[in-house]
C-alpha positions in Angstrom: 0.0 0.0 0.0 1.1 3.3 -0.8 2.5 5.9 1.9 3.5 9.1 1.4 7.1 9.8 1.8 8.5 11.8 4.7 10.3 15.1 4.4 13.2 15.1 3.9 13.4 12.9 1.6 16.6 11.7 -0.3 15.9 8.8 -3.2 17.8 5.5 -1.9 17.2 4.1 -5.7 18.4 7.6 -7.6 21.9 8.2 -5.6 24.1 11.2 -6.8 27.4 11.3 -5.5 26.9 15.0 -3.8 23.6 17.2 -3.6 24.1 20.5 -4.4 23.5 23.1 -1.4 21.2 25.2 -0.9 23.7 28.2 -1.5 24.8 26.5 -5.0 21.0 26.4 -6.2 20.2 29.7 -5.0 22.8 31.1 -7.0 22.5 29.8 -10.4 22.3 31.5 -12.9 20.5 29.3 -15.7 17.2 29.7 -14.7 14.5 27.9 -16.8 11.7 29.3 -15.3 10.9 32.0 -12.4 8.0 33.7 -10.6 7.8 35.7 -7.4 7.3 32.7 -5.7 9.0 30.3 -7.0 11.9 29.5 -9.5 13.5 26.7 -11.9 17.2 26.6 -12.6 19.0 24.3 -14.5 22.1 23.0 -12.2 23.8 20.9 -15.4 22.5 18.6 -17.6 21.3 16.0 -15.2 19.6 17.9 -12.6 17.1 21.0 -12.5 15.9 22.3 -9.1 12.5 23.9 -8.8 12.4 25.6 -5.0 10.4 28.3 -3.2 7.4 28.5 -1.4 4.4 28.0 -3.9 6.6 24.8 -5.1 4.3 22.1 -3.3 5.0 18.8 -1.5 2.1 17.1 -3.8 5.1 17.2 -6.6 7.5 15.3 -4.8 5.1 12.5 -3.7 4.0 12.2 -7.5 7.4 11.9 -9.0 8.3 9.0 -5.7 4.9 7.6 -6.2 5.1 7.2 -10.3 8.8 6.0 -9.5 7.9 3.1 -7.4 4.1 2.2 -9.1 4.3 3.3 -12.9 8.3 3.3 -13.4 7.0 2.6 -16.7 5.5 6.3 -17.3 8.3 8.5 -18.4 8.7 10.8 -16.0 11.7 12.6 -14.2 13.4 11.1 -11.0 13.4 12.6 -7.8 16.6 12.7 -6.5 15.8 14.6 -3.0 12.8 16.6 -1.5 13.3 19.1 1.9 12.8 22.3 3.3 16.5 24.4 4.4 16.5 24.6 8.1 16.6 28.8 7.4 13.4 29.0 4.9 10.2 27.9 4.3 11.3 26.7 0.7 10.9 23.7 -0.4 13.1 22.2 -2.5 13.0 19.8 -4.8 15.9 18.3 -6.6 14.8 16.3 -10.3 16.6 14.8 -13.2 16.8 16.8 -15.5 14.9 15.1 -19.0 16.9 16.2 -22.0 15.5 17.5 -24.8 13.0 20.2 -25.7 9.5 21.5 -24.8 7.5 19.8 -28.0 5.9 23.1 -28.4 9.3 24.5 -29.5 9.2 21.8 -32.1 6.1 20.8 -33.1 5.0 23.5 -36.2 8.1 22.7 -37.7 7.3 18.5 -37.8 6.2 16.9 -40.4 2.9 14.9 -40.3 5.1 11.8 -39.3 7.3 13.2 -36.4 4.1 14.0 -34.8 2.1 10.5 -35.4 5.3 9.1 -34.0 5.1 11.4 -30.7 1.3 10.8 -30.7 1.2 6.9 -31.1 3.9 7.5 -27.7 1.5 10.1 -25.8 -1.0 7.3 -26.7 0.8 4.4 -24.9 1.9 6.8 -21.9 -1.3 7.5 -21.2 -2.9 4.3 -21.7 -0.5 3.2 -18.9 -1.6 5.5 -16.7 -5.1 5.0 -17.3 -4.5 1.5 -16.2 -2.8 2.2 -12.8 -5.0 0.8 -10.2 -5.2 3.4 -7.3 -4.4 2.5 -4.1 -7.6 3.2 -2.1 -10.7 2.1 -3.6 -12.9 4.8 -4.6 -10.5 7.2 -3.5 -10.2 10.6 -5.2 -7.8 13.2 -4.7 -3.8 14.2 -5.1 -1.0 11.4 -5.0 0.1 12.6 -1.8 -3.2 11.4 -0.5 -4.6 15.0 0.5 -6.9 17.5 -1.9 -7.6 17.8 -5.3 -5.1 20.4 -6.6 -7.0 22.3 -9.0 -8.5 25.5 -8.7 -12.1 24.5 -8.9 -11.3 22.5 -5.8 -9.7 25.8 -4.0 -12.0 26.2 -1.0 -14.7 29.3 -1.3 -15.2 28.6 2.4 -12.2 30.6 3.8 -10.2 28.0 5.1 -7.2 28.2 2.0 -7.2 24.5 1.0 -8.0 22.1 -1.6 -11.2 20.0 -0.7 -11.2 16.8 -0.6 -9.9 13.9 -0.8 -13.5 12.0 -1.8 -14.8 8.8 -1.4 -16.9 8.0 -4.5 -17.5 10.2 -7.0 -21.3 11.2 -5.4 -19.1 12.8 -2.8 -16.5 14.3 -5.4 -19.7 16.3 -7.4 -21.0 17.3 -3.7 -17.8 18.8 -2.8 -17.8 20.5 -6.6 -21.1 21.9 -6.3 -21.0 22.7 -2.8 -17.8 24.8 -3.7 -20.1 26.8 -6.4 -22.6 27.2 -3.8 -20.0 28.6 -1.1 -19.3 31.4 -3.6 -22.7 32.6 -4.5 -23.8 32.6 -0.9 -20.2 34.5 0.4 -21.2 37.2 -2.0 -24.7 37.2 -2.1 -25.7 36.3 -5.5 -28.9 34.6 -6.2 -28.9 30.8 -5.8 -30.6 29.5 -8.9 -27.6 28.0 -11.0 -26.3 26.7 -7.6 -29.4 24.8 -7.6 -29.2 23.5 -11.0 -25.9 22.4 -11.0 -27.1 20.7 -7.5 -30.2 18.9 -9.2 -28.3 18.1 -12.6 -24.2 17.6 -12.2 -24.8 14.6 -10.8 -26.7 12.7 -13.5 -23.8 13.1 -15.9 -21.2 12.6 -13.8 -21.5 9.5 -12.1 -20.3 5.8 -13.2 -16.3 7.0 -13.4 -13.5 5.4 -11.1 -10.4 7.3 -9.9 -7.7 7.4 -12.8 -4.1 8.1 -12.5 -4.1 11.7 -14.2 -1.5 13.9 -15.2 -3.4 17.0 -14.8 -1.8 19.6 -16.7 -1.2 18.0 -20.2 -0.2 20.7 -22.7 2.7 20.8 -25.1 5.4 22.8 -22.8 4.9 19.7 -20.0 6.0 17.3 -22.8 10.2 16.6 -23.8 10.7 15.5 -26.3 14.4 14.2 -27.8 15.3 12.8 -31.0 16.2 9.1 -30.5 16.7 8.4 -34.7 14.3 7.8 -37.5 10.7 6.3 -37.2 9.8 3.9 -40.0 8.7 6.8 -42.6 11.6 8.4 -42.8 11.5 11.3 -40.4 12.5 11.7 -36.8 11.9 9.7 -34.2 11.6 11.0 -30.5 11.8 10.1 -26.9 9.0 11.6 -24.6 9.1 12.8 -20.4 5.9 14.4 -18.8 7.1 17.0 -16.7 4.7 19.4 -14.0 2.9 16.8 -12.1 2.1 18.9 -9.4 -1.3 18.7 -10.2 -1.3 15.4 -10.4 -4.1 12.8 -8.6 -6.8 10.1 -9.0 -9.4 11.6 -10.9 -12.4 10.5 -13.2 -11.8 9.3 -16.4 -13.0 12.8 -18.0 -10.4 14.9 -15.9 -7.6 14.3 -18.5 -9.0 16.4 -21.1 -11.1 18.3 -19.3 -7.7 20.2 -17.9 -6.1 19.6 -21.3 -8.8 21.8 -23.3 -8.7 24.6 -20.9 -9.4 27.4 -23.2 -6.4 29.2 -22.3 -4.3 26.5 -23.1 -5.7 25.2 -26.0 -5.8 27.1 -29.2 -8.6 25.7 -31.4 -6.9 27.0 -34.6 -3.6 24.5 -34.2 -3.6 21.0 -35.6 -2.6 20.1 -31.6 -6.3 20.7 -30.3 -7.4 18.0 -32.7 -4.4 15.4 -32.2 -5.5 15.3 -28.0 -8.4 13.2 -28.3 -6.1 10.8 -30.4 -4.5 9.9 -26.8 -6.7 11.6 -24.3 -10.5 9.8 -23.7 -13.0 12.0 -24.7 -15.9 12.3 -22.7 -18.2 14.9 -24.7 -20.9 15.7 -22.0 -18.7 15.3 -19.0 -16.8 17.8 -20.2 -19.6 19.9 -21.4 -20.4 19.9 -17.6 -17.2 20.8 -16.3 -16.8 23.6 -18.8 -19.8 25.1 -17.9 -18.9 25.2 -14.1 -15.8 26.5 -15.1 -16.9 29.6 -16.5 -18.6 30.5 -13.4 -16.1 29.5 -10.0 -13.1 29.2 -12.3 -12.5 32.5 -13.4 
């Protein structure tokens, strides 16, 4: 049975020779990625460290749990996980997957190259979608808390992620009752609150919890040129990166998050190639979207 790791945390099965310290991460200089709260920077070519305070423990647990579970997912290795005695940091130190983001790539690939990356997408995720999850009828992050998504951001004050859920009945409560924790904090009439209370639960119903990625878009996915597939053109290696928002979720989560209209462009050739290795489940998501436009945003 799974159990979250402790923190700290240091890999017994992905040894390196030295960790960096904290003063060698803080001042590098190659940084791949950086907000006021939180920052990646590229050590060498084998490790990246992503540290500060909105960098979150459910990352860690994923990257252990996928590790030990679904070694066959291609995902990076976490080498050590901790908070320095002097912040409230957390650090997390990964293997760095070589290659590119496929969205630095992918205009430029001819029809191919990109069956060849989506045939891979197709197995990757298959895989996942066949992960049994360690407590039945369990849904919620890998680290065995919340649902780390921002439609699961409590309205109720307290600054969490609701959940986890037992059973997906209890999953569209905790949705719905999250809408109707927002209308009543601001005083809006109740009406859609009550709609979505009489009628989210007819559609979504019948799914069981799925290993999900969670933020599937083209600059989570490496991609490195391994040869040539059997047409001629390249061939390419695939990572998933960003599994902090990682969990067991219903079958229709997957694309749900993956069509996000701010990260899917409808006029790219991508939008289409998704449902040729994400399940599409037209109505579920139809629901989803429709609450989204209303506690999402």
């Amino acid at each position: 049975m799974w159990k979250p790791v402790d923190v700290p945390f240091q890999n017994p099965s992905q040894p390196l020779p030295t960790l960096p310290t904290t003063d060698e991460i803080r001042a590098c200089t190659n940084v791949l990625w950086e907000t006021q709260a939180s920052k990646i920077v590229a050590l060498n070519d084998e490790i990246v460290v992503k540290f500060g305070t909105c960098v979150d423990i459910r990352e860690g647990q994923a990257l252990v749990y996928l590790e030990r579970y679904v070694p066959e997912v291609p995902a990076p290795r976490l080498y050590a996980m901790y908070y320095p005695d002097d912040s409230k940091q957390l650090f997390l130190i990964i293997q760095r997957a070589p290659g590119v983001q496929l969205n630095d790539v992918w205009p430029s690939l001819e029809p191919s190259e990109k069956d060849d990356i989506i045939t891979k997408l197709e197995r990757i995720f298959d895989t996942l979608r066949k992960a049994e999850c360690p407590w039945p009828g369990f849904f919620g992050g890998l680290d065995g808390g919340g649902i780390p998504h921002y439609l699961f951001y409590s309205q109720h004050g307290d600054k969490k992620f609701l959940g986890p859920f037992s059973g997906e009945p209890a999953l569209v409560a905790g949705l719905v009752g999250n809408y109707r924790a927002l209308v009543d904090r601001n005083n809006h009439p109740d009406y859609k609150a009550r709609f979505y209370e009489k009628y989210f639960g007819r559609v979504l119903k019948g799914h069981r919890p799925t290993l999900t990625h969670g933020d599937v878009q083209q600059k989570n996915i490496i991609v490195a040129e391994n040869g040539r597939n059997d047409q001629g053109g390249r061939s390419f290696d695939i990572v998933l990166v960003d599994w902090e928002n990682s969990g067991w979720l219903p079958e229709f989560w997957e694309f749900f998050c993956a069509s996000d209209r701010f990260v899917l462009q409808w006029d790219e050739d991508w939008s289409w190639r998704v449902q040729d290795f994400l399940e599409v489940l037209p109505a579920e998501v139809a629901m989803m979207q429709l609450i989204d436009t209303e506690l999402g945003y």
